[in-house]
N, C-alpha and C positions, 0 to 999 in steps of 0.2 A: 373535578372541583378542587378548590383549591385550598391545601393542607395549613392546619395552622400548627405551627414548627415550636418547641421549646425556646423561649426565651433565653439569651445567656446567661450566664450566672456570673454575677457583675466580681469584683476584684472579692479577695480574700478578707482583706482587712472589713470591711461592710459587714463580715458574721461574723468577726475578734466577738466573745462574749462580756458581756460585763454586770455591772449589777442593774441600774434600769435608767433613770431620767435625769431633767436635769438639777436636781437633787444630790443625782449620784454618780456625777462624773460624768452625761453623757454631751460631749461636748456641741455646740449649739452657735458655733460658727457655718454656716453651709457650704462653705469652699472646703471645708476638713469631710476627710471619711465620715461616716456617720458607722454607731457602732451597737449592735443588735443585743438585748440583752441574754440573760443565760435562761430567761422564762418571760412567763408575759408578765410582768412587776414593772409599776412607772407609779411612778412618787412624788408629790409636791407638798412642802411643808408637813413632811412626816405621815403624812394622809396617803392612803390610794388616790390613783387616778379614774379607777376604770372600773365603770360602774355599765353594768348592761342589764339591771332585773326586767326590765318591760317584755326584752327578749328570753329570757327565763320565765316570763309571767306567761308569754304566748307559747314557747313551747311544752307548757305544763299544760295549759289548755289543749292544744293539739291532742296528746299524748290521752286526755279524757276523750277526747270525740272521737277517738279511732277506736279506743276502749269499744265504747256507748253504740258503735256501728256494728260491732259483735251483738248486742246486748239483745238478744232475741226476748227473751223472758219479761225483761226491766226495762225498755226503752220503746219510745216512739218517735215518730216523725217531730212532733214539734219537741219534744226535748233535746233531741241530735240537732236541732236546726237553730233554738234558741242556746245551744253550748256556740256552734261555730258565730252566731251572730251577735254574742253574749252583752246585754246592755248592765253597766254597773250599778251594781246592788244586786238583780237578778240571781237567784238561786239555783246556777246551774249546774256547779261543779260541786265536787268531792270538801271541797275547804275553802272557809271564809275568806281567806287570803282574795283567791281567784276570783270569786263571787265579790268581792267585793272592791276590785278593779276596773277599771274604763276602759280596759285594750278588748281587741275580740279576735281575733284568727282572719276571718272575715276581712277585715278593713287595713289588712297585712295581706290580702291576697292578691294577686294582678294590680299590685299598688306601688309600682316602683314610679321614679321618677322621671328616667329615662324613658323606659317606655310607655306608662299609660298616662301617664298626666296628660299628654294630648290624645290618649286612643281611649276616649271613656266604653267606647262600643268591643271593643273586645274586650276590655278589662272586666264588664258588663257579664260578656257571653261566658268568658273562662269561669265568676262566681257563679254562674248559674247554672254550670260545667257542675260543680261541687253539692250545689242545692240537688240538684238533679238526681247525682248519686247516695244522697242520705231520702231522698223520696222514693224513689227506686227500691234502697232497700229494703224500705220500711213497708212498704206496699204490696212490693212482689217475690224480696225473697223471706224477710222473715213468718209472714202467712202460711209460706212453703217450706218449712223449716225440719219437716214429717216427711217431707216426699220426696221419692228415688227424683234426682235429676237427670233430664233426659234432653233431647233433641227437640228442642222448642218449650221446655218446662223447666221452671226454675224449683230448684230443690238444692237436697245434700246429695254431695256423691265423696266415694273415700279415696285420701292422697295418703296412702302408705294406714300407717296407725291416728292420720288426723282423718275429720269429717270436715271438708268444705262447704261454702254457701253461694250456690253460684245462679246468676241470673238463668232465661231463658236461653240467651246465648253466649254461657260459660261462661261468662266474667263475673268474678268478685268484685261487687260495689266498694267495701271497704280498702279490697287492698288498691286499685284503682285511686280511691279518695286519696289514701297513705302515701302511696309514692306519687301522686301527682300534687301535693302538697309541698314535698320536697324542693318543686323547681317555683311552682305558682306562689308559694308561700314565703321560705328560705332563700331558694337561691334568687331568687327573685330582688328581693330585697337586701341581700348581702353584693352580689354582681353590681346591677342594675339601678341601685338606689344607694346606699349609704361606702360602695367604693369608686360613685363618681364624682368627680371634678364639679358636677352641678350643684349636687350635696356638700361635698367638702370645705367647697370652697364659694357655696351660697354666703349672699349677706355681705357682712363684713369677716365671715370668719379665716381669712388672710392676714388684713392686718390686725384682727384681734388673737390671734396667733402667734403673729411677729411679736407682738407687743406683749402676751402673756396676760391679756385679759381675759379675767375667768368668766363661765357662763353663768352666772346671777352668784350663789350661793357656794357654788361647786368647787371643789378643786381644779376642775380640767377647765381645758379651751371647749370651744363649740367643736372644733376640725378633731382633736383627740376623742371629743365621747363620737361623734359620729363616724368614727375610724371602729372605736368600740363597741358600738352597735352593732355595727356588721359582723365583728369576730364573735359578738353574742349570738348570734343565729345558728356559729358551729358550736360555739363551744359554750353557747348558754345555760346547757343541762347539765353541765358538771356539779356539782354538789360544794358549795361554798366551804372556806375554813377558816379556822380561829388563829392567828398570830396577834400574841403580846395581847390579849382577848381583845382585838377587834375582828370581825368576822370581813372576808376578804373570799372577792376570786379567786378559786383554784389555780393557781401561776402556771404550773405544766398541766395541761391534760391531756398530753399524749397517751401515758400510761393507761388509761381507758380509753381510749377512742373505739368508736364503735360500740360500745355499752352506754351513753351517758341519755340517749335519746333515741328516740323510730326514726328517722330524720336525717338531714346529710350528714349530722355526725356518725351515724351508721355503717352508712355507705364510704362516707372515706375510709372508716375501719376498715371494712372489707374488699373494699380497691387495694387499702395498704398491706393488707395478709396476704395477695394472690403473687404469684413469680415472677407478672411483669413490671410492677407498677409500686415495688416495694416501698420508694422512698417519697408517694407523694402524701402520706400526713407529713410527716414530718418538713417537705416541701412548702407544705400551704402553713403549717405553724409559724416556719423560718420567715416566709413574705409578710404575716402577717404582725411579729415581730419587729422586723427591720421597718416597714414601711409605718408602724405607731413611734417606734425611735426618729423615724426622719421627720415626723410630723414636730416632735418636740426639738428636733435640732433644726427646724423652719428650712429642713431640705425636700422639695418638694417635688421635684425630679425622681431623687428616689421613692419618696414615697407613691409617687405614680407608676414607677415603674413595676414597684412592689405587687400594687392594684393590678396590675395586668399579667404578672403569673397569676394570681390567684384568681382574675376573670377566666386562666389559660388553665389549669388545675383541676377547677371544682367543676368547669367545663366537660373537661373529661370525665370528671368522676359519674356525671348523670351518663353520658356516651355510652361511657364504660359497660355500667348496669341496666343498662337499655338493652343492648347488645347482649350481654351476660344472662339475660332471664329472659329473651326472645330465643335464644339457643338453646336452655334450659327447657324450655315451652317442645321445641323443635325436638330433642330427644326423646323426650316421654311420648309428642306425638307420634314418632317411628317406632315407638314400643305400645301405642295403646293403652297409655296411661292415662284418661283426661283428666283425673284426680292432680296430679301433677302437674300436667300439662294445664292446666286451666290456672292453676296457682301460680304457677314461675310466669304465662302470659298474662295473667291479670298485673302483676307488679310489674313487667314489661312495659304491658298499656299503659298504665301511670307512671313510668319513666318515658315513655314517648311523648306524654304532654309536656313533661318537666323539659324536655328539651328546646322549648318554646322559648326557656328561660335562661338559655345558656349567653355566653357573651363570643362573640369576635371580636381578638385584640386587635385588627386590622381596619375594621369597618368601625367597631364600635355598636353594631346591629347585633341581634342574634345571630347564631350559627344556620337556626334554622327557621325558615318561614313559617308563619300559619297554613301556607298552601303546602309546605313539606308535611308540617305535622299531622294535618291534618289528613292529607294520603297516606301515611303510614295505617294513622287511625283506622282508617274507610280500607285499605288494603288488608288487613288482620281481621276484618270480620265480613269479608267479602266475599272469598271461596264456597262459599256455597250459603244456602236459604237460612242454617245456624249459626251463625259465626265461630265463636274459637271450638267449634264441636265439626267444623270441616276443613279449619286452617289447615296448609299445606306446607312441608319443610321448605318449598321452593320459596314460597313467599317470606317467608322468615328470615332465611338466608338472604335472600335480595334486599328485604329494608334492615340487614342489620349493616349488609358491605356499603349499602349508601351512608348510613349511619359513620361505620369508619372512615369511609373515603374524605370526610370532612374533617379527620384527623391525622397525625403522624404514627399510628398505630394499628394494625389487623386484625378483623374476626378472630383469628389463628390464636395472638397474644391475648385476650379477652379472657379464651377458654382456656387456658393453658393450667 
């Protein structure tokens, strides 16, 4: 199958740092270099540009209903199910803010533009993929909340000093919901929707771009906040701050990456702390940078090309942790762990969904089909009458090398 290769890393001058838009020197001729700032800061008449709360708004929600899927004591079926489906005014969350927003998790899921605007039938299946798993829980493992888990019975059983909650056949509903939210929800919509060409550059927003015609009220273009939106999905949860008291995006949030949210910001943290794959935060920060600078200097070449490390990046990162917590899984089974072994394959499984949602910079398609995905699926809980309580290391190992073979990178380097 065939590898999708690192993109080149375009001339030097393209990451010269500087201060941010075209405010502040970034110049906005498209024949000239275009030149990346020293953070993510873009300015027009003294104001911010870059405004992402909706995506802040949704992954505050998120972060409640992953809570709420633990919530054995406090929680039910329809209150897990009216959070992710949340209508405004609705009293679902923690703080008025939330509750009294119009976004939902839900109508951010399988909702990108590229691919489900014409596929209402899986976009369909995958929400009902999620319903499924907060009914599921609510049903059959929290009931079982008291009882040893075994081989066909959902209960608790122990992973080290934690107590899990694992279905009939060893899957964690919640962690499954969590990281298959990652691809159906975020990357989803960061990839597939708000870093395409069809978004971008929907409308007029080309030559109201060229032209520096702002969107109603706002300081920014249309192509700027929808370039914004999408860097809001990783780096939404960072915790806003005060300059000259206006309260403003966090400009760097590398320094936290991986603490700021459960979410791909997460996981690129932990992609970026392992030996082989050190420098891809900082990778995807850099594209995501250049390619908001080329949008203001109306270079639009690069800022496409920007788009497609970062469709090539976050791509990996889901791969990455797919591979990384099916091995995980793999170990513990060769020790007799299922405590472990059920925890690292549940967040496995819901990295294998997320892979539904990755991008090929080539095709412009997924990396991988529903018919892939959906064998991995059906392969990991197929070994025998239990599923993850008689997965086998062979099987493991086989859909994680198919999993790499679609990248320029080894099982080998994963673990490392």
């Amino acid at each position: 199958m065939k590898k999708l290769v690192l993109l080149p890393i375009f001339i030097a001058s393209l990451f010269v740092s500087c201060s941010s838009d075209d405010d502040q020197g970034i110049i906005v001729d498209p024949e000239e270099p275009v030149v990346a700032p020293a953070d993510y800061t873009f300015t027009r008449n003294n104001e911010s540009t870059v405004k992402f709360g909706g995506q802040t708004t949704r992954i505050f929600m998120a972060e409640e209903i992953i809570s709420a899927l633990k919530g054995i004591d406090t929680e039910t079926q329809s209150s897990i199910q009216s959070m992710f489906d949340h209508l405004e005014g609705a009293d679902d969350f923690s703080t008025p803010e939330l509750n009294a927003s119009s976004k939902s998790v839900r109508s951010k899921t399988a909702a990108s533009t590229d691919y489900f605007s014409a596929n209402a039938s899986e976009a369909s299946e995958i929400k009902t993929m999620f319903d499924n798993y907060i009914t599921n829980q609510t049903s059959e493992v929290f009931p079982n909340s008291e009882v040893l888990a075994a081989p066909g019975v959902a209960g608790q059983i122990a992973d080290g000093s934690s107590t899990r909650y694992v279905s009939a056949n060893g899957l964690e509903y919640n962690q499954a919901f969590a990281k298959g939210l990652i691809g159906a929800f975020v990357t989803d919509q960061i990839l597939n929707n708000y870093l395409s060409p069809s978004v971008l550059d929907g409308g007029d927003n080309v030559s109201n771009n060229d032209s520096d015609i702002l969107d109603g009220d706002n300081q920014y273009t249309t192509m700027e906040h929808k370039w914004d939106e999408g860097y809001g999905y990783l780096f939404g949860g960072v915790p806003s701050i005060t300059v000259d008291g206006q309260t403003v995006n966090q400009p760097n949030p590398l320094s936290t990456i991986g603490d700021d949210d459960s979410f791909l910001n997460k996981y690129v943290g932990k992609v970026a702390g392992s030996t082989s794959f050190p420098t891809i935060a900082q990778d995807i920060f850099d594209a995501f940078k250049l390619g908001r600078a080329a949008i203001v200097a109306k270079n639009y070449q690069i800022r496409d090309e920007q788009a497609l490390i970062l469709k090539q990046k976050i791509s990996e990162v889901i791969a990455i942790r797919a591979i990384y917590y099916l091995q995980g899984g793999k170990t513990a089974v060769e020790a007799n762990d299922f405590g472990g072994a059920f925890h690292d394959l549940s967040e496995g499984y819901g990295f294998l969904t997320s892979l539904r949602f990755t991008r090929d910079t080539q095709t412009g398609t997924s990396i991988f089909t529903k018919s892939d995905v959906d064998g991995y699926l059906n392969d990991i809980m197929s070994d025998g009458p239990n599923g993850l309580w008689n997965v086998t290391p062979q099987t493991l190992d086989a859909i994680s090398e198919d999993i790499a073979s679609r990248f320029d990178f080894t099982v080998a380097q994963v673990t490392e």
